[in-house]
N, C-alpha and C positions, 0 to 999 in steps of 0.2 A: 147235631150236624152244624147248627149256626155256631157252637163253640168253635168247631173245628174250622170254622168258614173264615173268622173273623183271628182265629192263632195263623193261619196261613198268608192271610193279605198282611196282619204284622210281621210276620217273618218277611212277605214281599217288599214291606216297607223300609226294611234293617238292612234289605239286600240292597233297596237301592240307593243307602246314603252313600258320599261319596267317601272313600277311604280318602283316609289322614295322607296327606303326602310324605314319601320318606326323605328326610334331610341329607343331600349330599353335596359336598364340596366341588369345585368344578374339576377337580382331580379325581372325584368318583369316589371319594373318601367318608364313608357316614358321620354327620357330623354328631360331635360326642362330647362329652364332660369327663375326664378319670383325676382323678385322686390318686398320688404316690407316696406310699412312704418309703424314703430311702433310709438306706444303711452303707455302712462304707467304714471298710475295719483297715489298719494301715499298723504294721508291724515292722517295716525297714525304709528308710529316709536315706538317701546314697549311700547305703551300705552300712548304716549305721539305726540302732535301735533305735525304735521314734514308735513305741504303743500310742494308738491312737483311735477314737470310734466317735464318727458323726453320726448325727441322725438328722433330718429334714424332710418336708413334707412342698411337695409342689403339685399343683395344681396346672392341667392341658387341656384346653377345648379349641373345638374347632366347627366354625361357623355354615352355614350354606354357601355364603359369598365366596369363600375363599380365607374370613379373617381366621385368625388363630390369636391365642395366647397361652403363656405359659405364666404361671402366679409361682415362686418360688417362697413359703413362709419362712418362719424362723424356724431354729433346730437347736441341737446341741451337741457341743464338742468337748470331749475329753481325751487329753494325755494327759499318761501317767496316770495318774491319780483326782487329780484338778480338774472338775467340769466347768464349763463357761457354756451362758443359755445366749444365742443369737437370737435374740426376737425379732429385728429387721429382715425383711426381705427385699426381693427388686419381682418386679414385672416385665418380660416383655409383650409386645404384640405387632400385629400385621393387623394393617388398617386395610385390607381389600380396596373396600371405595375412595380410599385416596391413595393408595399404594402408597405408605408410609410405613415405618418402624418405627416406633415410640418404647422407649427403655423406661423403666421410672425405678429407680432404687432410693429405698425407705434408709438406707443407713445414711446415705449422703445427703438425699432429702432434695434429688436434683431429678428433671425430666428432660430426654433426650430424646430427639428427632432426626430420622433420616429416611432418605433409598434406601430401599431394600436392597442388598448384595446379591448378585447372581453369579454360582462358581459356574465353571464349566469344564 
């Protein structure tokens, strides 16, 4: 009986920690980490042959606050025959707590800074 006595007030105890809060965006968006591999196959170029197959990988998360970003890596491109490896990539992001957009691309080796654009 005291096994049972003392398994139950622990179980009381598990019930009443507080749960984890679930992370959402103020757009109600859960926030998340995904990993993409792309592909991208291109067989006609204004009407003209142009065999071609990229490959790259980017990286989307997205914060509580509202921030985001998107990590774009290097890939690789072949026409025809001839591959070439892009190892550069660019970043961008949304700065929430300063409402900023911050571009950073690795091939030029430059960081850019703005407002956010809003279509309507």
């Amino acid at each position: 009986m005291a096994r049972l006595l003392r398994g139950v007030i622990a179980m009381a105890g598990l019930a009443a920690l507080p749960a984890a809060p679930e992370c959402r965006t103020p757009l109600g968006v859960p926030c998340s980490t995904i990993r993409f591999q792309h592909s991208q196959w291109q067989f006609l170029r204004d009407g003209a042959p142009a065999f071609s197959h990229s490959t790259w990988t980017s990286i989307e998360a997205a914060r509580g606050d509202g921030s985001s970003a998107v990590i774009t890596e290097g890939g690789n491109y072949r026409q025809w025959f001839k591959t070439e490896t892009r190892a550069a990539g660019a970043a961008s992001l949304y700065l929430a707590e300063e409402d900023r957009v911050v571009h950073v691309d690795h091939a030029q080796k430059t960081v850019r800074r703005r407002a956010p654009m809003m279509w309507t």
